[in-house]
Backbone as ProteinMPNN parsed JSONL, in Angstrom:
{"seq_chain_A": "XXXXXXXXXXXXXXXXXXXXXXXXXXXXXXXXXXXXXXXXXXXXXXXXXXXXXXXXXXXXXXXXXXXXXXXXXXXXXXXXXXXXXXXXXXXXXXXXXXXXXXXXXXXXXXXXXXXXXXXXXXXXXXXXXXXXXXXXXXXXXXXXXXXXXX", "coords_chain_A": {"N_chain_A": [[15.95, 73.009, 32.772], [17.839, 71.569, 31.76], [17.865, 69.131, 32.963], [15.656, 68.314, 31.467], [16.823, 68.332, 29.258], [18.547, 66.123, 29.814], [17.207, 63.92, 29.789], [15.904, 63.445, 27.498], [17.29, 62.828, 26.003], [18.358, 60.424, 27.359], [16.097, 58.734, 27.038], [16.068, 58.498, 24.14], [18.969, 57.03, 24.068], [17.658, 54.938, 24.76], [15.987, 54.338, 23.404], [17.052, 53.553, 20.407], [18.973, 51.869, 21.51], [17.068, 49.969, 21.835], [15.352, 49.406, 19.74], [14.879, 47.439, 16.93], [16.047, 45.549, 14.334], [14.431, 44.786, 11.248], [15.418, 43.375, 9.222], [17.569, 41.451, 11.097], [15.637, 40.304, 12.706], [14.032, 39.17, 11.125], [12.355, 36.242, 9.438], [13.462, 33.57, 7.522], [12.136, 32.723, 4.817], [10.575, 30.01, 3.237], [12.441, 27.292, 1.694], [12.247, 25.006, -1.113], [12.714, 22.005, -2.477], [12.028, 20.485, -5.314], [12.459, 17.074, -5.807], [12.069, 14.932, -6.874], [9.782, 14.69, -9.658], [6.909, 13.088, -11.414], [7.75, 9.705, -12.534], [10.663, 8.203, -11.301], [11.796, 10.513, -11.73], [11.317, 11.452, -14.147], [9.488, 13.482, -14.964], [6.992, 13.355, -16.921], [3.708, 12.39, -17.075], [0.43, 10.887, -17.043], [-2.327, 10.576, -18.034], [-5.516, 9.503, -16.364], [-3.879, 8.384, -14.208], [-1.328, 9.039, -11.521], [0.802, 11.517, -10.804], [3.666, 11.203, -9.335], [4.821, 13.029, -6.807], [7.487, 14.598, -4.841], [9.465, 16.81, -2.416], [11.738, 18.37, -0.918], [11.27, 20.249, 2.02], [12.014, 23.174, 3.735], [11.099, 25.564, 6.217], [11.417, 28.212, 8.511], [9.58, 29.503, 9.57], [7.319, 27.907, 10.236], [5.324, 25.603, 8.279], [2.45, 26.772, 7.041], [0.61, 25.962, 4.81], [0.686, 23.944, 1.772], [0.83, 24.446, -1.785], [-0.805, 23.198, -5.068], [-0.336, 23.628, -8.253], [-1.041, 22.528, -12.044], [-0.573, 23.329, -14.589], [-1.777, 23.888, -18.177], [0.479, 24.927, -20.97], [-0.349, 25.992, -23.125], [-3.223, 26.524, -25.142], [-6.22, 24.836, -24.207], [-6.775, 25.669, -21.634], [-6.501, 23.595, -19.433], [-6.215, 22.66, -16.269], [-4.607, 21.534, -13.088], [-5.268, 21.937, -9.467], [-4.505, 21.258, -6.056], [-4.385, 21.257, -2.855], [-2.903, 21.07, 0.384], [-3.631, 21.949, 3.447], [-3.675, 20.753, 5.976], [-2.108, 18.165, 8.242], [0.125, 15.57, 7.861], [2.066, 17.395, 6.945], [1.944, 20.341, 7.8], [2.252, 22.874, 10.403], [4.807, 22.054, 10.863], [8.646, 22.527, 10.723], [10.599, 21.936, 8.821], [9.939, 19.107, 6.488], [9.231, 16.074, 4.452], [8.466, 15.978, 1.812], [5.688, 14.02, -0.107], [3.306, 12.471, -2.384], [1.494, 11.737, -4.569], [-0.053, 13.114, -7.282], [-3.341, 13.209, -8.668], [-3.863, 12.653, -12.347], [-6.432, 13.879, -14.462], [-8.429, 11.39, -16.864], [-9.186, 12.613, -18.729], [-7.146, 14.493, -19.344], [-5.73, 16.374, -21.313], [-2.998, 15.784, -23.847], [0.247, 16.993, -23.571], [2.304, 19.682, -23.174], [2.717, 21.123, -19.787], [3.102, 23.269, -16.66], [4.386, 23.224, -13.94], [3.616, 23.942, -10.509], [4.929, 24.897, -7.51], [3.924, 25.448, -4.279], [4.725, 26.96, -0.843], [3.455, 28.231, 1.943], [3.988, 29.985, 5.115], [3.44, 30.306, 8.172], [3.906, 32.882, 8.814], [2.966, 34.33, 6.566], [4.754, 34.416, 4.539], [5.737, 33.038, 1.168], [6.691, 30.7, -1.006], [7.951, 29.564, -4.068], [8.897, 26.379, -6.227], [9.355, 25.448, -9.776], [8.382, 23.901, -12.095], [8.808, 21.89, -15.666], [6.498, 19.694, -17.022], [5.353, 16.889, -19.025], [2.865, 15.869, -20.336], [1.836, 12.848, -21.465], [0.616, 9.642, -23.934], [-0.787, 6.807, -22.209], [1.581, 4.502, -21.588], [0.68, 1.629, -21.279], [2.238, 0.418, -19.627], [1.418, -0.004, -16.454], [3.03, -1.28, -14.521], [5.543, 0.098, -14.021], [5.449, 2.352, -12.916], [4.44, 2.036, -10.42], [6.804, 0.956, -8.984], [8.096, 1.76, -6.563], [7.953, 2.454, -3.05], [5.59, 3.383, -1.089], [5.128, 5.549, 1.756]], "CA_chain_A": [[16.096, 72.753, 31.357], [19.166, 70.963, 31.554], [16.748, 68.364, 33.304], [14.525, 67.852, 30.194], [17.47, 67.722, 27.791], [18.883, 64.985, 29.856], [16.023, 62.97, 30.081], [15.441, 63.328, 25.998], [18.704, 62.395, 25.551], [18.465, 59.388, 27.862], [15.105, 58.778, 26.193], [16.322, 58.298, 22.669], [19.401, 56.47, 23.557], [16.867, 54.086, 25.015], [14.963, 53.515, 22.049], [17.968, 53.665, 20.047], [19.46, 50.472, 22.087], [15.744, 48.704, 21.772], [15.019, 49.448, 17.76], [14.789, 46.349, 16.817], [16.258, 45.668, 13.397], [13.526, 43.982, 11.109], [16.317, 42.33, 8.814], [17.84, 40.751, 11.663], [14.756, 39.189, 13.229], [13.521, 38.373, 9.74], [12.574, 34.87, 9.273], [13.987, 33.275, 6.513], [11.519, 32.328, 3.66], [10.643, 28.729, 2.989], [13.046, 26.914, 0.734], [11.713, 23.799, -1.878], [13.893, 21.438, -3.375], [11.731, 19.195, -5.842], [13.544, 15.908, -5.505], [11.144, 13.768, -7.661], [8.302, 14.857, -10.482], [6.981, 11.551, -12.383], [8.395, 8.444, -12.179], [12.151, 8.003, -11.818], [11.951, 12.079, -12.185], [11.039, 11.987, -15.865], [9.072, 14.712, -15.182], [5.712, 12.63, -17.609], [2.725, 11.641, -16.501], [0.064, 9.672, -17.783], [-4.249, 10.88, -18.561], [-5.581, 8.669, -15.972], [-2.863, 7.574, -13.533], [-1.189, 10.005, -10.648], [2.012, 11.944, -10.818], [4.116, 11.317, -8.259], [5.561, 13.985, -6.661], [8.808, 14.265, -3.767], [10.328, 17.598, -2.155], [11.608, 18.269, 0.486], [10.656, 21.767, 2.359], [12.219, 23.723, 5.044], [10.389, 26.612, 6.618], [11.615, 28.299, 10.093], [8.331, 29.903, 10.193], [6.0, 26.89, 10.616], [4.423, 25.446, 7.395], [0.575, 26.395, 7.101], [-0.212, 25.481, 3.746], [1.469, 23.673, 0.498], [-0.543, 24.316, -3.162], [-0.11, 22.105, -6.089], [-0.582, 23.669, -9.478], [-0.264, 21.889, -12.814], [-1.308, 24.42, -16.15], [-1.234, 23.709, -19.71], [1.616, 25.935, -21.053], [-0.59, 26.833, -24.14], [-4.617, 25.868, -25.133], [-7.286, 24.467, -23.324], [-6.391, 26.086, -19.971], [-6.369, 22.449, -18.812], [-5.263, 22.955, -14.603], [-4.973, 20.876, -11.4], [-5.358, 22.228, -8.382], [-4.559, 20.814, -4.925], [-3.795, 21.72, -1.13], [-2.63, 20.799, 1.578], [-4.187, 22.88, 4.912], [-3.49, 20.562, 7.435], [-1.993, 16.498, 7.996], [1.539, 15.43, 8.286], [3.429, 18.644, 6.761], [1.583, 21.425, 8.319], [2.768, 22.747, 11.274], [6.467, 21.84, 10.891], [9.794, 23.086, 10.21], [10.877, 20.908, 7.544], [9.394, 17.862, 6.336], [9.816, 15.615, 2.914], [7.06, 15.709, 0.888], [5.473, 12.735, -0.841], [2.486, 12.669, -2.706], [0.419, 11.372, -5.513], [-1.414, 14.128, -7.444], [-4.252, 12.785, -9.939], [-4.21, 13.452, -13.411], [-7.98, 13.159, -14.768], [-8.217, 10.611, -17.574], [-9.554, 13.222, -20.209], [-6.543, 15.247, -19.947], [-5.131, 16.887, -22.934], [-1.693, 15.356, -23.95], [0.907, 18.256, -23.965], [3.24, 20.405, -22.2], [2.223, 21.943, -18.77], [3.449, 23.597, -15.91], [3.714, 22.709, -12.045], [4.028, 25.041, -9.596], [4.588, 24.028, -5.861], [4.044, 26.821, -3.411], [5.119, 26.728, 0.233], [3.212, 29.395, 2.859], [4.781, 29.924, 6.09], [2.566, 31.19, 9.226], [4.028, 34.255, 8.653], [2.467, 34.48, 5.171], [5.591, 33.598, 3.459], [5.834, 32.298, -0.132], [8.213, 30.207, -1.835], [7.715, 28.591, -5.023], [9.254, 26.155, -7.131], [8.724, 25.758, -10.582], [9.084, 22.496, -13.072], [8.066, 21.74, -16.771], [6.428, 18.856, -17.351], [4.604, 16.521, -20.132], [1.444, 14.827, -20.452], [1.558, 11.862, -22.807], [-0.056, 9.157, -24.038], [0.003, 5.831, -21.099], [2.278, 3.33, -22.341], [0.119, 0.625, -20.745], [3.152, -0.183, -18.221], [1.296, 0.125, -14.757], [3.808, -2.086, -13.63], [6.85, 0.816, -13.601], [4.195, 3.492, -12.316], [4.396, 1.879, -8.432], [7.678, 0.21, -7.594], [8.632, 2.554, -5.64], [7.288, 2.382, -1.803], [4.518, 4.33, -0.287], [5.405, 5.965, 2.646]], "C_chain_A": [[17.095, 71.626, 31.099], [18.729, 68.85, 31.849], [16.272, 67.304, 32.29], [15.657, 67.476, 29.092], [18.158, 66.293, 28.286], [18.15, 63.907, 29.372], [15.774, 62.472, 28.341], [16.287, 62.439, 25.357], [18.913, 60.674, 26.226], [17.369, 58.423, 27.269], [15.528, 57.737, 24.617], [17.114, 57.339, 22.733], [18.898, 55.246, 24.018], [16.35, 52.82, 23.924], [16.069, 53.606, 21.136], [18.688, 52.308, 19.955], [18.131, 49.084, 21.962], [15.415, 48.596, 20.715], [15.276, 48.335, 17.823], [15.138, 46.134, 14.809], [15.458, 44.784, 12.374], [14.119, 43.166, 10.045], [16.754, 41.346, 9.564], [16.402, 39.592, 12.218], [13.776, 38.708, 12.182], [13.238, 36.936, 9.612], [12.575, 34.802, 8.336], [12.314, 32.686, 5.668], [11.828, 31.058, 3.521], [11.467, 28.365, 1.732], [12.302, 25.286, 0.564], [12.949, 23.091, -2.525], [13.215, 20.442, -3.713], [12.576, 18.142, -6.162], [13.293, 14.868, -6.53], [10.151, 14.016, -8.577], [8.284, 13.544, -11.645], [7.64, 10.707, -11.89], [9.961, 8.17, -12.549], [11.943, 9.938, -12.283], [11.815, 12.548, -13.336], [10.026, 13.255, -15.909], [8.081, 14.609, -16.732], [4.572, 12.506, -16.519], [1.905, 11.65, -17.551], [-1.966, 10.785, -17.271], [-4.729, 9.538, -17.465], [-5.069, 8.057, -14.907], [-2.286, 9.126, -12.147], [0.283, 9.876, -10.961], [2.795, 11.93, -9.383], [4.969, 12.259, -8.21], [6.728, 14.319, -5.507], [9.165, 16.001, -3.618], [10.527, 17.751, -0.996], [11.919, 19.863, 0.424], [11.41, 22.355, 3.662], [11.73, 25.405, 5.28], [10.559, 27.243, 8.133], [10.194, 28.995, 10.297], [6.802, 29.188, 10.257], [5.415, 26.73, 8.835], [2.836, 25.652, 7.273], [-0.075, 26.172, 5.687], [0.957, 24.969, 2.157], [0.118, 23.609, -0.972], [0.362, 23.92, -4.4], [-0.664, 23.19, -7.131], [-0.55, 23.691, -10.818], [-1.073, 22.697, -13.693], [-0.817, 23.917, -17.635], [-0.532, 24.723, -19.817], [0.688, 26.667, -22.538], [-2.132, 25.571, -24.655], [-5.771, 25.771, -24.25], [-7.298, 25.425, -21.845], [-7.193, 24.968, -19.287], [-5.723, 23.009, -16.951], [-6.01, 21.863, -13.745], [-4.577, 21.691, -10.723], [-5.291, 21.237, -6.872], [-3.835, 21.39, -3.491], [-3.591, 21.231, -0.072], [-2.711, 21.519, 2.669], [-4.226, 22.187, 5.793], [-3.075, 18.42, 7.324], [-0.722, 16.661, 8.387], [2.407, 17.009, 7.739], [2.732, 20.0, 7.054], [1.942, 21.335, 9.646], [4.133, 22.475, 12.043], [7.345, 22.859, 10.265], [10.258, 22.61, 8.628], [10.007, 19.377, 7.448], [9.899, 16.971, 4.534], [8.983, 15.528, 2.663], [6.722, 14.525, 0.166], [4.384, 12.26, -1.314], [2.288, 12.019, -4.169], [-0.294, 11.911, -6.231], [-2.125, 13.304, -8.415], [-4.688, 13.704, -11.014], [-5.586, 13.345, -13.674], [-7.432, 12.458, -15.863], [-8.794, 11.63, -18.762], [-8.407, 15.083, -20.083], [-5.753, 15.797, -20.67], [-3.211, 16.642, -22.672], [-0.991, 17.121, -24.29], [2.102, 18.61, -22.948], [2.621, 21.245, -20.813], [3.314, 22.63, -17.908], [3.187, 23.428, -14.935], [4.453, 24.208, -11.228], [3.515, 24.799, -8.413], [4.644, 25.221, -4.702], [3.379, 26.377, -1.861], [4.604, 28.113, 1.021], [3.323, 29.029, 4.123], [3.645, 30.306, 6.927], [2.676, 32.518, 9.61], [3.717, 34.624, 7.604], [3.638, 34.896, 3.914], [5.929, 33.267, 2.653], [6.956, 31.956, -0.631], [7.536, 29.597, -2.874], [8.936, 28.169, -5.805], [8.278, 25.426, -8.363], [9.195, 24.373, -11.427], [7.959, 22.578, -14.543], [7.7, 20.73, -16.897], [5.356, 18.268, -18.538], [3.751, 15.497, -19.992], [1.706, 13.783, -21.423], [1.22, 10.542, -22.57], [0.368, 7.479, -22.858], [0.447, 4.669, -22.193], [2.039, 1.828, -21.803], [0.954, -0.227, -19.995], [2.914, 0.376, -16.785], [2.418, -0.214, -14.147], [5.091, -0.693, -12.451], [6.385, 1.846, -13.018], [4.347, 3.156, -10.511], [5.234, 0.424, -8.238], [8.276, 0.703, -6.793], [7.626, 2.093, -4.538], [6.55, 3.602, -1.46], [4.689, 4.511, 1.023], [4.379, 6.746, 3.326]], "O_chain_A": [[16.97, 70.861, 30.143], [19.093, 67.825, 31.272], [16.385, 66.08, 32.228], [15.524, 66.59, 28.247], [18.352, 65.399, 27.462], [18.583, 63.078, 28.571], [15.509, 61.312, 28.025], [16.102, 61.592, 24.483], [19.557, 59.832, 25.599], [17.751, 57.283, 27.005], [15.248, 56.58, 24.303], [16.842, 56.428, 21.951], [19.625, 54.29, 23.748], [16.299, 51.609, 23.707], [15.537, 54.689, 20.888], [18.977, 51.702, 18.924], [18.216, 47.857, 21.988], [15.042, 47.449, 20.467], [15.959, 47.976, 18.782], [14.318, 46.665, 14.059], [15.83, 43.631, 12.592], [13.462, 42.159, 9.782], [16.549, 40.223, 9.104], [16.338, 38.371, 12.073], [12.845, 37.939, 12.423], [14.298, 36.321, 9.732], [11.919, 35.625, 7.698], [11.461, 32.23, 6.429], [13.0, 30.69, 3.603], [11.267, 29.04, 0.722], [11.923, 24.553, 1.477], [13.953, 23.638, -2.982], [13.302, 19.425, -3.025], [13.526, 18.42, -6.894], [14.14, 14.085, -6.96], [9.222, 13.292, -8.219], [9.164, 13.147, -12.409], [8.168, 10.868, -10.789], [10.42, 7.978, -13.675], [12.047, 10.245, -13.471], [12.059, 13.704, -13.684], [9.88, 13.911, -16.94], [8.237, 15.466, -17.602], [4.707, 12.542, -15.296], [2.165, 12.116, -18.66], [-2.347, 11.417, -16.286], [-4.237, 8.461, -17.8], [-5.725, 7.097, -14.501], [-3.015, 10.113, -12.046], [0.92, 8.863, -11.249], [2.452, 12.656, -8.45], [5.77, 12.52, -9.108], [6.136, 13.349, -5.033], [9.155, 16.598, -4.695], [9.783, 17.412, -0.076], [12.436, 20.551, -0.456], [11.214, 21.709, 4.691], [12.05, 26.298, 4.496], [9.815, 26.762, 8.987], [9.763, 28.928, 11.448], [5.663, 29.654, 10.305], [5.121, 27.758, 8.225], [2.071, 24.698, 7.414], [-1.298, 26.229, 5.562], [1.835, 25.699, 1.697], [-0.958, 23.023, -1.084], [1.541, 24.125, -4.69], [-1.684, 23.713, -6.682], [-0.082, 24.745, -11.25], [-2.289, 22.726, -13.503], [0.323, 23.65, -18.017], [-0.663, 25.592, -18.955], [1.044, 27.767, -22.961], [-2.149, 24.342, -24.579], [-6.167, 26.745, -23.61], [-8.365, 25.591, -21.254], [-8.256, 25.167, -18.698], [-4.755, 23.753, -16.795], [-7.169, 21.46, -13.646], [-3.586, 22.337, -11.062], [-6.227, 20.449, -6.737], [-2.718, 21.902, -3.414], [-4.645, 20.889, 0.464], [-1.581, 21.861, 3.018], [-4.81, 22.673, 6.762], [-3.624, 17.62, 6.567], [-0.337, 17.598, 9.087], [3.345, 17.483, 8.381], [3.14, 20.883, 6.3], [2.03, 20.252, 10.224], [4.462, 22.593, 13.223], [6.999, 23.775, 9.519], [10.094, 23.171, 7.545], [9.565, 18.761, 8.417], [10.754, 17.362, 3.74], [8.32, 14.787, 3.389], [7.721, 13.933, -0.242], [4.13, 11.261, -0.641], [3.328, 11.891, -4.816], [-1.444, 11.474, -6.171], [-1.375, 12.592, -9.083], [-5.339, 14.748, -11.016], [-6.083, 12.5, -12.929], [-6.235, 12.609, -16.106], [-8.741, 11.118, -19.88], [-8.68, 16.218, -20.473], [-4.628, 15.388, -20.381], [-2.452, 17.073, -21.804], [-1.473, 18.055, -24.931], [2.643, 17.864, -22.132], [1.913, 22.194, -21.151], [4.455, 22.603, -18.369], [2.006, 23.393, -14.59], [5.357, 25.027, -11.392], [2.35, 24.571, -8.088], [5.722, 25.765, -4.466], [2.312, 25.832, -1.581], [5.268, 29.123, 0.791], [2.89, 27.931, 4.473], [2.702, 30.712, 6.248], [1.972, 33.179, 10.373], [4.324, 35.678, 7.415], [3.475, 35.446, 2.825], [7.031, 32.822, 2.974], [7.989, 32.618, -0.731], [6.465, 29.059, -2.593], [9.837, 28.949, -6.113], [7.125, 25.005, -8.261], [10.334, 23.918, -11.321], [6.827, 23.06, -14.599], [8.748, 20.09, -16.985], [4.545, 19.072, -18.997], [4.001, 14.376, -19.549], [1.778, 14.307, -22.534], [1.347, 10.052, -21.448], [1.528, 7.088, -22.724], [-0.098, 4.176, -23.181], [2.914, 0.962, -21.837], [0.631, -1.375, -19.69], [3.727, 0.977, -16.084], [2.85, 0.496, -13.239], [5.361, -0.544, -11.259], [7.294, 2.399, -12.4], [4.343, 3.995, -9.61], [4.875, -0.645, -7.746], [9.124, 0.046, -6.188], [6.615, 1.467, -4.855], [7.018, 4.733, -1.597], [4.372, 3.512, 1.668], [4.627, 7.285, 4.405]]}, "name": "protein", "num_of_chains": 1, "seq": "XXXXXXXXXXXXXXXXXXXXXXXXXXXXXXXXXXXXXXXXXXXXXXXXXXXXXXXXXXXXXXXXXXXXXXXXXXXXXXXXXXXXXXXXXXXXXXXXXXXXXXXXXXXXXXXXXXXXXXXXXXXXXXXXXXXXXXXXXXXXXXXXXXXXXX"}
């Protein structure tokens, strides 16, 4: 008997010493830090023209997917949609984001919402969140792309 209680006892403090704590080996959740929405960060864009967009992303659990989505805040239920499933920022730790989304040219001047969401390969989510405004183009292409394309 004395046998069996050792053994139980040796047993437990086994698994005891091997538990594995699932806080500790937690991987951290992707963090966003939009850096850039619109031009010069005005956080506008233009019916017609593409919003440029900038963040930079860090993810210890591998990036497998970034989703763009821009919503009217009230009306039409105007929305863009876009994704990223695979190219330069999939597959990494961190990266800087840098992108172009396209507005269509018949869309409704107003207030929207963006929402940038970061999934990890551990299924992950981070989002950040920005307000931005549609309005009418002020026929200055020019200030739209002096910035560099990377």
């Amino acid at each position: 008997m004395k046998h069996i209680v050792k053994t139980i006892i040796a047993l437990f403090t086994i698994a005891s010493l091997c538990a594995c704590n699932d806080e500790d080996d937690k991987t951290p959740e992707p963090t966003i830090e939009l850096t850039e929405v619109g031009h010069d960060n005005s956080k506008t864009g233009h019916p017609g023209h593409d919003l440029h967009l900038e963040a930079n992303i860090v993810a210890e659990g591998v990036i497998r997917r970034i989703d763009i989505e821009i919503h009217q805040e009230e009306g039409s239920g105007h929305e863009i949609e876009e994704s990223f499933t695979d190219g330069k920022y999939i597959g990494v730790k961190n990266t800087a984001f840098h992108e172009h989304i396209d507005i269509p040219a018949d869309m409704p001047l107003g207030k929207y919402h963006l929402h940038f969401t970061v999934t990890d390969n551990e299924g992950q989510q981070s989002m950040a969140e920005c307000h931005i405004v549609i309005v009418e183009d002020d026929d200055d292409d020019e200030h739209e792309h002096e910035h560099e394309h990377i």
